[in-house]
N, C-alpha and C positions, 0 to 999 in steps of 0.2 A: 610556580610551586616552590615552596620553603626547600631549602636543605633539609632541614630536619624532617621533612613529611616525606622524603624521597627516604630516608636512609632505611634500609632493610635489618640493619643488626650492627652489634658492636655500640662503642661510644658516639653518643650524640656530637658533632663537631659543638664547640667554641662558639657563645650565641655573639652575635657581629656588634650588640651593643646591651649592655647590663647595668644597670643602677640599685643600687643597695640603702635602703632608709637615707635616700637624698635627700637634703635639705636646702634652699636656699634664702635667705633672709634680706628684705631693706628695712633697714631698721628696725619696729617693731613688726613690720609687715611679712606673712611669709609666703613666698611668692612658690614655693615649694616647700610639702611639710610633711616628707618623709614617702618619697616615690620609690618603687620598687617595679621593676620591670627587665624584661629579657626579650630581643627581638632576634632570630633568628637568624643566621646567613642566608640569602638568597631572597628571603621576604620584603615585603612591603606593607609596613606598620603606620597607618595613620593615629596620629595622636590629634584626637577632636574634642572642643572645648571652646567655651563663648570668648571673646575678650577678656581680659586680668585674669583665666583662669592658670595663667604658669606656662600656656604653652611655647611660647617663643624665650623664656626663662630657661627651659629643661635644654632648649636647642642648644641653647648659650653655653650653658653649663658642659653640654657634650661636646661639641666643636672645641674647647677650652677659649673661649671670651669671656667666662663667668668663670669664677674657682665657689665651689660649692661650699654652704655655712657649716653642712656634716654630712658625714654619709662617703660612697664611693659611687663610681661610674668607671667603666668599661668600657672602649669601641675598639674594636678590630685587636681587641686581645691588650691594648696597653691603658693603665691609667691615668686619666684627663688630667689629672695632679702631679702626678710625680713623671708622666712621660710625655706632657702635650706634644712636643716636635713629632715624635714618635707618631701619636694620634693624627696632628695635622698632615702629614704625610699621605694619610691610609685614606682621608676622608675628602670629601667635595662638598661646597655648602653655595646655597644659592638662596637668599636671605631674604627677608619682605622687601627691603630697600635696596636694591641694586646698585652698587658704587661702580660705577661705570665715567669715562673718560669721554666727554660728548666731543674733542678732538681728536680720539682714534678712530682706527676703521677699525672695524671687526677684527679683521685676520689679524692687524697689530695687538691689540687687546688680547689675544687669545695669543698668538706670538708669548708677550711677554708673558703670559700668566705661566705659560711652560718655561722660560729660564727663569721662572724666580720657583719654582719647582725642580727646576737642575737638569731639565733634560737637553739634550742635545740638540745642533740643527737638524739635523736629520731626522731624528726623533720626534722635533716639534713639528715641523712640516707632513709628517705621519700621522697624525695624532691630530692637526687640526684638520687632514682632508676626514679620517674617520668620526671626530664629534662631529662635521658637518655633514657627513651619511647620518648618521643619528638625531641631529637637531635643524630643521626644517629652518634657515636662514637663505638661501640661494645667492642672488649676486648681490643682495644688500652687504655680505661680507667684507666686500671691498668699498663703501662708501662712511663717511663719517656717521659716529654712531648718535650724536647730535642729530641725524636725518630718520632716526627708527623712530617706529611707534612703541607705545607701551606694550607689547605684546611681543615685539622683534628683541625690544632693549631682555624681556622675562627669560626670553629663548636665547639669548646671545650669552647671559647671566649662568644659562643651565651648559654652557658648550664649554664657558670659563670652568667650572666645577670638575668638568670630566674630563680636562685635558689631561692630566697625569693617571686618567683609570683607575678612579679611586674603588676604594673595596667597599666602601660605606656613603650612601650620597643622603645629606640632607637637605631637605627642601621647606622653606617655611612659609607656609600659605603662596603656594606658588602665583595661585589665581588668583588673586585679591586684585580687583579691579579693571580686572580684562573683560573684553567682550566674548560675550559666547564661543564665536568662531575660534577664538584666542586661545580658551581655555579648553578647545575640545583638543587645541594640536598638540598640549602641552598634557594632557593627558595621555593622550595615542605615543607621545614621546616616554614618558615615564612608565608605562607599559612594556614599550620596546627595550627600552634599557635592563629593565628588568627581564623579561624572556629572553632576549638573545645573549647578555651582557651575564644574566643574573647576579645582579647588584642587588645589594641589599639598598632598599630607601626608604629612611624615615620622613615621614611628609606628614607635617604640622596643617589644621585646616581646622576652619569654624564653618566649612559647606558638608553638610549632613548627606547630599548626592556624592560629592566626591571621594569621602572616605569610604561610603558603600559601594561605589564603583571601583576604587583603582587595591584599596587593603587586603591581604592577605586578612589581619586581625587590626583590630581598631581597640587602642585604649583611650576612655574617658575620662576627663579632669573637670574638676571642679573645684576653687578654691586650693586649689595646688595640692589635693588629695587624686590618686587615682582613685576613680569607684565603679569602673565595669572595663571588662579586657574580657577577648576574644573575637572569635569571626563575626562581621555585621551579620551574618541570616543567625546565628546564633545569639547575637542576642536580642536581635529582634522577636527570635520565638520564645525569649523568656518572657515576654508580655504575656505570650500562651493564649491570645484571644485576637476576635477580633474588633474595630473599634467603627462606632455609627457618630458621623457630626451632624448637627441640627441646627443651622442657623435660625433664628425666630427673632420675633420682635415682640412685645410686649413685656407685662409683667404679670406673674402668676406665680407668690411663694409655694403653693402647693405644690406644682408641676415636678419637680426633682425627686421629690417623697410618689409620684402616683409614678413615673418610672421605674425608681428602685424597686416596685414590686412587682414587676411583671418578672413571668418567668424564663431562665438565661441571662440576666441583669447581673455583671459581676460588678458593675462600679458605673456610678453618674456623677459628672461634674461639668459646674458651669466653666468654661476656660473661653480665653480671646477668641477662639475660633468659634463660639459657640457651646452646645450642650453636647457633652463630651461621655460618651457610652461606651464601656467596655461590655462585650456579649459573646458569650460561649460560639453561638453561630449567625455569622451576621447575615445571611441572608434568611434564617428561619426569624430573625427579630423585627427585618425593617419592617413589615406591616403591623403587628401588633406596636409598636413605637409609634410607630403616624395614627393608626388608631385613638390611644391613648392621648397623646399629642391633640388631638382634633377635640379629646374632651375636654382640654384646659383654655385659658386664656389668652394663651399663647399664639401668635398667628408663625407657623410654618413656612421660611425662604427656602430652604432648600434640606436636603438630608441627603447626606456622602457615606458611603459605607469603604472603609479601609482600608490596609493592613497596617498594624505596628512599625515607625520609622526608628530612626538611631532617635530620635527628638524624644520618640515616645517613652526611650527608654530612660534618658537624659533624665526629663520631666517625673519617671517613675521615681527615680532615685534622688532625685534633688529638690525636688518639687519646682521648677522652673525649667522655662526651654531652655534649649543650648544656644539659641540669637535672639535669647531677651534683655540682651546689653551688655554693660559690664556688670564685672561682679562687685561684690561688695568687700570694699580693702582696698584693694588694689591701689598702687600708687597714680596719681592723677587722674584715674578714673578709668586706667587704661589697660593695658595688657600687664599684670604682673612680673614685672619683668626684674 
C-alpha cells in the first residue's frame, strides 16, 4: 500500500519520483513529448506501452543516462539535471540488458557493486547476505556468472540494484524473455521488496498481466504522450461494459449493421480477434447475439464473453492494442528511445 494511501492527515510526504512537461527528443523524433506524472513513496507504478512508445526513454531520462530535451524530473527529492550523483545514490536500476561480467561469481559482482557505492566490508557482506534473503539465487552465488541461465543472470541483476537499499528501484521490462517459472519468481520478488522493504518500484512492461498484477496504479504511453493513469481495476471499469468475441468465418457485409441493433449493443467492431461487442450485460446478450448471428452468413467458431483488459483500454484510446508492434516514429522501428 502507497504512503500516501496510509497517511491519515497533515502534508502528503515528497512523491519518490515526479516529472513536469518532460520532453525528450532524437532528432526530429519525439521519443517523449511532454510527460507529467507523480509516483508515490512506497508504490508500485507500472509504466505500460507497446514498443517505441518512450518507455525505456523516460527510464533513462530518470535514472540520469538521458538529460531530458525540456521539462524537469524528480526522484527521491533531487533533480535528475542538476543533482544526478545525488539521484544515483538514492536509486537502483536493473535494465533490459543486464551488464553482467560472465567471469565473476555472483558474490564478486555484488561485492564490488557495494565499494563502487562506498560502503564498507562489513557493510557489504551485510547487505549481500540480506539481497540474497530477498532475491532467490542459493548456491549459484558462488559459481561463474557465465554458468546462469537467463532467469538467474535477471535475479542476480535485481540483487546488484539493491545492494546499497536504494529508496527508489527501477526495473525495465524485467521479464522480457524469461520462461514462466522465471517470471513468476521475479514477481513474488518485487512484491516482497515492496511489502517488507516498502520500496518504491517503477516497473517499465509491454505484459498487460504483469502491470495488472504487481501496480499499485499503471500509467499508459503511447507515442510518448501519457493518455490513461490510475489503478488497473479502475481503469478497466472505465470501459463500463462488458465485452462478447465471436470468431466466424465467412463474409456477410450486413452482419455488423444487424448486431448494432439489437438491444444492449453499445458498440460492434470487426477487430483481429474477431467480432468485437461491447454490451451493457453480457450474459443477458449472448443468446440473442448467437440468435442473430445464426440469421447471417456467417458461420459461428466460437463466442467468449469478457471482462474489459488494460488492452481494452489501450485500444479505446488509441485505437490500437498495446502489442501491435512498434509505433510509428520511433527511431529504427524500435523502442523510442
Amino acid at each position: 500500500m502507497p504512503d500516501h494511501a496510509r497517511a491519515t492527515g497533515g502534508a502528503l510526504p515528497a512523491p519518490a519520483v515526479r516529472t513536469e512537461a518532460l520532453f525528450r527528443h532524437f532528432g526530429r523524433v519525439a521519443a517523449l513529448n511532454g510527460i507529467d506524472l507523480e509516483v508515490a513513496k512506497g508504490e508500485i507504478y507500472g509504466f505500460l506501452g507497446p514498443n517505441g512508445a518512450g518507455k525505456t526513454t523516460l527510464v533513462r531520462v530518470l535514472c540520469t543516462l538521458l538529460r531530458p530535451s525540456a521539462g524537469h524530473a524528480r526522484v527521491a527529492g533531487f533533480d535528475v539535471v542538476s543533482d544526478p550523483q545525488e539521484v544515483r545514490l538514492r536509486i537502483g536500476v536493473a535494465l533490459q540488458e543486464a551488464a553482467l561480467d560472465d567471469t565473476q561469481t555472483g558474490r564478486e559482482l555484488l561485492t564490488l557493486q557495494g565499494r563502487l557505492y562506498g560502503l564498507r566490508t562489513r557493510e557489504i557482506r551485510a547487505r549481500v547476505g540480506e539481497v540474497l534473503d530477498l532475491v532467490d539465487i542459493g548456491e549459484a552465488i558462488d559459481r561463474r556468472i557465465g554458468t546462469y541461465s537467463g532467469g538467474m543472470k535477471r535475479r542476480l541483476d535485481l540483487a546488484a540494484a539493491l545492494i546499497h537499499n536504494p529508496d527508489v528501484l527501477f526495473l525495465d521490462e524485467p521479464t522480457t524473455g524469461l520462461d514462466p517459472a522465471s517470471r513468476d519468481s521475479v514477481w513474488a520478488e518485487v512484491r516482497r521488496l515492496n511489502s517488507e522493504l516498502g520500496m518504491t518500484i517503477f516497473l517499465t512492461t509491454q505484459y498487460l498481466e504483469e502491470a495488472d498484477a504487481l501496480a499499485d496504479r499503471v500509467g499508459i504511453i503511447s507515442r510518448g504522450l501519457l493518455v490513461a493513469e490510475g489503478p488497473p481495476e479502475v481503469l478497466k471499469r472505465s470501459i463500463g461494459h462488458d465485452l462478447i468475441v465471436v470468431q466466424v468465418e465467412g463474409e456477410d457485409p450486413d452482419a455488423l449493421g444487424t448486431l448494432r441493433m439489437l438491444d444492449g449493443i453499445r458498440s460492434v467492431a470487426m477487430e483481429e480477434e474477431g467480432i468485437v461487442l461491447s454490451v451493457s450485460e453480457g450474459a443477458a446478450a449472448l443468446s440473442p447475439v448467437a440468435i442473430a448471428l445464426n440469421n447471417t452468413r456467417l458461420t459461428v467458431k466460437s463466442v467468449t464473453l469478457r471482462t474489459p483488459t488494460l488492452d481494452d483500454v489501450f485500444r479505446k484510446l488509441t485505437g490500437s492494442h498495446i502489442d501491435g508492434g512498434h509505433q510509428a516514429g520511433a527511431p529504427d522501428g524500435g523502442d523510442a528511445r
